[in-house]
N, C-alpha and C positions, 0 to 999 in steps of 0.2 A: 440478568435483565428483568426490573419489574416488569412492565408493559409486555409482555413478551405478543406482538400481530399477530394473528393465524398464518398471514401468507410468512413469517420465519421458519426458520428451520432450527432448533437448537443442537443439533447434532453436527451440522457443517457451519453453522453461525454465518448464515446467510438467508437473502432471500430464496422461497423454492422457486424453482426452476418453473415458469409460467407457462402455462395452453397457449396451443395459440390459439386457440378461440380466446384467449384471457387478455391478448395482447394490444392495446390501444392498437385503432386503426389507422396509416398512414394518412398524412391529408396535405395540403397548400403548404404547411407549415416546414414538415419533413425534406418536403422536395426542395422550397425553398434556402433549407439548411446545407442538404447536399450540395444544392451549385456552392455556395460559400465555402464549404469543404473542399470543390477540385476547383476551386479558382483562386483559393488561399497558397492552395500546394501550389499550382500552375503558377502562380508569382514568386512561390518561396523555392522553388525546386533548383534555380542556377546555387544562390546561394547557400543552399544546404547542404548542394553537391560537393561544392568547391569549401566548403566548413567541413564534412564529411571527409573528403581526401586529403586535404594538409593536416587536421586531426594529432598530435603526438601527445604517444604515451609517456607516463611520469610517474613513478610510485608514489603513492599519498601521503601525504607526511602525516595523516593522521593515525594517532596510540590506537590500537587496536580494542581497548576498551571506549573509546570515541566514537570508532566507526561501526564496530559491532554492533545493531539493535536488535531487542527483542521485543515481542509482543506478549502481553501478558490481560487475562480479561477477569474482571468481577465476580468471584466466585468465594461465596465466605465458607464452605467447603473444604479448601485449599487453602485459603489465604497465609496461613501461619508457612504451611509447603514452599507457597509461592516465593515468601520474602526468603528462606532459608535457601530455596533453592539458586533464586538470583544473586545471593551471596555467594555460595560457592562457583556461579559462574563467572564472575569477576563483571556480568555486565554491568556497563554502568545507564545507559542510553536506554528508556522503557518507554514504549508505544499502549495508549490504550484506547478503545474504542468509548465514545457514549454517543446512542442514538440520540436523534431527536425527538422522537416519541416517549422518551423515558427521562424525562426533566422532572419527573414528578421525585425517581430516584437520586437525585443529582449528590443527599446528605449521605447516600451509602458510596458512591462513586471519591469523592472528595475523601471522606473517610481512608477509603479503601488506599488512596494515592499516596495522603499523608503519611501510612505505614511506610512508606519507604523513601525516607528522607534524604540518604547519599546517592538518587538516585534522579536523573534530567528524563522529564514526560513530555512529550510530544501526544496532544490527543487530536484524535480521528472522529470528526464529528460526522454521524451516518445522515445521510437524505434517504426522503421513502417518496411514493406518488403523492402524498399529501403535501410534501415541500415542494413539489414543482405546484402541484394546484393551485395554494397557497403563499404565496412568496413572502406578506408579514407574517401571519404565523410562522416561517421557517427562520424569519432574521428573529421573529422576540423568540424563540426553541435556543437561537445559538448564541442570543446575548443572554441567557440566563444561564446557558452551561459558561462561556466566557466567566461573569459575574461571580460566578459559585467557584472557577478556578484559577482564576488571572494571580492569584497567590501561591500557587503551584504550578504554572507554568507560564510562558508567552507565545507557546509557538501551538497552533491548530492547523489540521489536516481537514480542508474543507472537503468533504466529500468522498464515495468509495464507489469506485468500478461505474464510472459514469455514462459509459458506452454500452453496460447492459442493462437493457430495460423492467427486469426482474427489480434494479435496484431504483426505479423511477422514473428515469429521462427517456424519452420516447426518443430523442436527438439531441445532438452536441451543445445546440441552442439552449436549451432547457438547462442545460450543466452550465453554460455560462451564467444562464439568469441569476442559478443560486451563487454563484461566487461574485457577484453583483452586490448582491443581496447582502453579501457579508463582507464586502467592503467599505458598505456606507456606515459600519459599525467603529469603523478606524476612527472616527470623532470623540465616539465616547471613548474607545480605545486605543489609546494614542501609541501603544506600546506594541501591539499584535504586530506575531510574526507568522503570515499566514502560509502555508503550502497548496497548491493547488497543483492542476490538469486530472488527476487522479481517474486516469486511464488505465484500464487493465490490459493485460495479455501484451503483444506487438501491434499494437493498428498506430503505426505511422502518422496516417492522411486526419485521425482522430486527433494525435497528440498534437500534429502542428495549426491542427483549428483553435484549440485550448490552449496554446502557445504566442500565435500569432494572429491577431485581431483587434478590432477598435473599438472592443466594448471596454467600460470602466472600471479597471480593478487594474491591482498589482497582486504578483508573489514574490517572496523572497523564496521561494525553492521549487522548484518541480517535484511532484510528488508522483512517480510512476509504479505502479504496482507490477511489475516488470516476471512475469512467471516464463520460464521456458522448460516446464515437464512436458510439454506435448512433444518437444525433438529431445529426449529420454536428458541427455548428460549436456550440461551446459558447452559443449562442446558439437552439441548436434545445429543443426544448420536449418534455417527455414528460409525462403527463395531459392536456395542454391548457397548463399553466401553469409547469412544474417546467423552466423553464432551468439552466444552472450557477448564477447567483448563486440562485436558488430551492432549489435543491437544498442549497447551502451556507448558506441560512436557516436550512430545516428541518434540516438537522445542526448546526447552532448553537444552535437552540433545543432538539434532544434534547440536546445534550452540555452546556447550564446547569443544566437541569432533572435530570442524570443524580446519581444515588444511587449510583453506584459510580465515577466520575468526576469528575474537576477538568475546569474549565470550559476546556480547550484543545483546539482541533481541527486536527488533521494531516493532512492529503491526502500519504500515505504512498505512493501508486503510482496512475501515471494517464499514458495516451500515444494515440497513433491510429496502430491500424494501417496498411500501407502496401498498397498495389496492387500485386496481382504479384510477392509476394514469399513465396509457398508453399516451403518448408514453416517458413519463420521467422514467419508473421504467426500469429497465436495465434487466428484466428476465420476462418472459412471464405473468405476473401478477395475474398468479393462486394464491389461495387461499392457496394451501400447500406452496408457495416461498414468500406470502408479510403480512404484519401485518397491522393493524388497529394503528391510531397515537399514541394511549395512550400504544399499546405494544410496539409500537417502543421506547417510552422515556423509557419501564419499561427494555427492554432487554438494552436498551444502559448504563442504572445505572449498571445493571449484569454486565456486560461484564466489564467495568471499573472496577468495585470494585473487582472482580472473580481475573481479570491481576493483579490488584496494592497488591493485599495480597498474592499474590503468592510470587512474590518477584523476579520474572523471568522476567520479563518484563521492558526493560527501559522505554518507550512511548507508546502512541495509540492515533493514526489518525480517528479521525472521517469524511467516506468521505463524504457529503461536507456542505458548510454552506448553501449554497444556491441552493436548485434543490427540488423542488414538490416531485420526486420520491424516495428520501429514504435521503433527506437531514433535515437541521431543519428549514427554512423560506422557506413557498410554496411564491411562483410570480405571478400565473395563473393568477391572478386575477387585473395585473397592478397596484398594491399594495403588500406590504411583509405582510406575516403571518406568525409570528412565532407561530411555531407548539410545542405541548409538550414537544418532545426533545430536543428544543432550552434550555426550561428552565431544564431538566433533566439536559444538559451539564453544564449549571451553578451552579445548585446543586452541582455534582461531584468536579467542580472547588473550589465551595465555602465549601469543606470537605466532600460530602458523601464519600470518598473515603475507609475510613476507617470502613465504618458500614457497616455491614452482609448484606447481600443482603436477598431485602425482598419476599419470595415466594408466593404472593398474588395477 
């Protein structure tokens, strides 16, 4: 990242985690977001119920080099690594991020993609507080990344973790505005396939505001950044009941039922952090939030296999190739190491896709 803000972090490649003295103060706005939040649900709750329990599962028809994704980020450091490496992982499906404060880099980004020609991009355009401030500057930010890559791809990932305000949005409101904002770009871009909701973690009553609403835009995908290391093994349960395939119900059933959405759901970023590995792991590095390497490659076979046999899931992004903290080649060491999960993801690739996941 040229631009690289103060408030990033380049070591978890996020925002840092904000004061709250730091934190925009609640006002008319918030409150008035919220009722829209329990009075969306409150409308939408028979039908999502009743979408939620007739629900049936179907193994994906899709090639396991189709559905597998990876994330992979600008770094000319590695770059030569990168392309050998995602050859030998058979992916074919690459996710990459470009902010919008770094359009000034847009000739190294483009470059960078180009290296890897047998390979389908899906890019992740990032929002900051300036793009909520701002809302022309944020549409001319995302038609000049558009502009610089509609020749290498059509499909963009508006927006990232729109529910934490570290990443901008003070509330849900504010994430609608921008995907508004890059709607009205479908003119000159007659061809954009855009992804949106891009909601982090499990917040439900979030996803179905971003889902279901009368503001102006379309998606052609759900884009949910779907993580469940806080209940350790994708088989851990949050409410009592809400495992991975539960979780991936209930995003099934808002994403049929969505008013501003085609019925395709994308698990666009999702990983387990690693033990001990400060200041790359992106969450406090307790032992209830990070796994040991060889859990991380066993939950990441689950988690694949759990999505691809449901039958609900188009893709899944694993984020990233390269980062110590919850990626699959550690660097610390001014040498690549690939880590268990590297060769997990190739597994996957290479067919585990279809076999039962192993509870051992």
């Amino acid at each position: 990242m040229k631009n690289q803000p103060e408030w990033w972090d380049p070591y978890s490649c996020q925002p840092y985690k904000m004061k709250d003295e730091d934190k925009p103060r609640s006002g008319f706005g918030n409150i008035w977001e919220y009722t829209k939040v329990a009075g969306s649900n409150l409308v939408g709750l028979p039908a999502i119920a009743y979408q939620y329990l007739t629900l049936r599962k179907s193994p994906s028809n899709s090639p396991a080099d189709q559905f597998a994704g990876l994330s992979i980020a600008l770094d000319a450091q590695y770059e030569n690594a990168m392309i050998e490496m995602v050859e030998e992982l058979g992916v074919k499906q690459l996710l990459i991020r470009i902010p919008s404060w770094d359009t000034d880099a847009l000739d190294n980004y483009v470059r960078f993609i180009e290296r890897f020609p047998d390979n389908e991009f899906i890019i992740n355009i990032l929002q900051s507080r300036d793009s909520v401030n701002n809302l022309e500057l944020w549409q001319t930010q995302v038609s000049d990344i558009i502009s610089s890559t509609q020749h290498l791809t059509k499909t963009y990932w508006i927006g990232n973790a729109v529910n934490r305000t570290k990443w901008g949005c003070v509330h849900s409101g504010q994430a609608l505005d921008l995907q508004e904002s890059v709607e009205a770009l479908r003119a000159e871009y007659p061809d954009l396939k855009l992804l949106g909701s891009s909601i982090i973690d499990f917040e439900p009553l979030l996803s179905w505001r971003t889902l279901w609403n009368f503001r102006d835009y379309h998606l052609e995908g759900n884009a949910a950044l779907l993580y469940v290391n806080r209940r350790h093994s994708p088989y851990g349960t949050q409410y009592g009941i809400f495992d991975l395939e539960n979780k991936l119900r209930l995003a099934k059933a808002m994403t049929k039922l969505s008013n501003r959405c085609d019925d395709s759901l994308w698990i666009t970023e999702t990983n387990w952090p690693l033990l001990n590995t400060k200041p790359y792991t992106p969450n406090s590095g307790n032992p209830t939030r990070t796994v040991d390497e060889e859990t991380q490659a066993k939950y990441l076979k689950w988690y694949y296999q759990i999505a691809w046999q449901t039958g609900w899931v188009d893709r899944v992004y694993w984020w990233q190739l390269i980062n110590p903290g919850y990626g699959l080649v550690d660097h610390r060491e001014g040498s690549l190491r690939k880590m268990p999960s590297y060769y997990a993801l190739k597994d996957i690739v290479d067919g585990e896709l279809a076999l039962p996941p192993k509870l051992d």
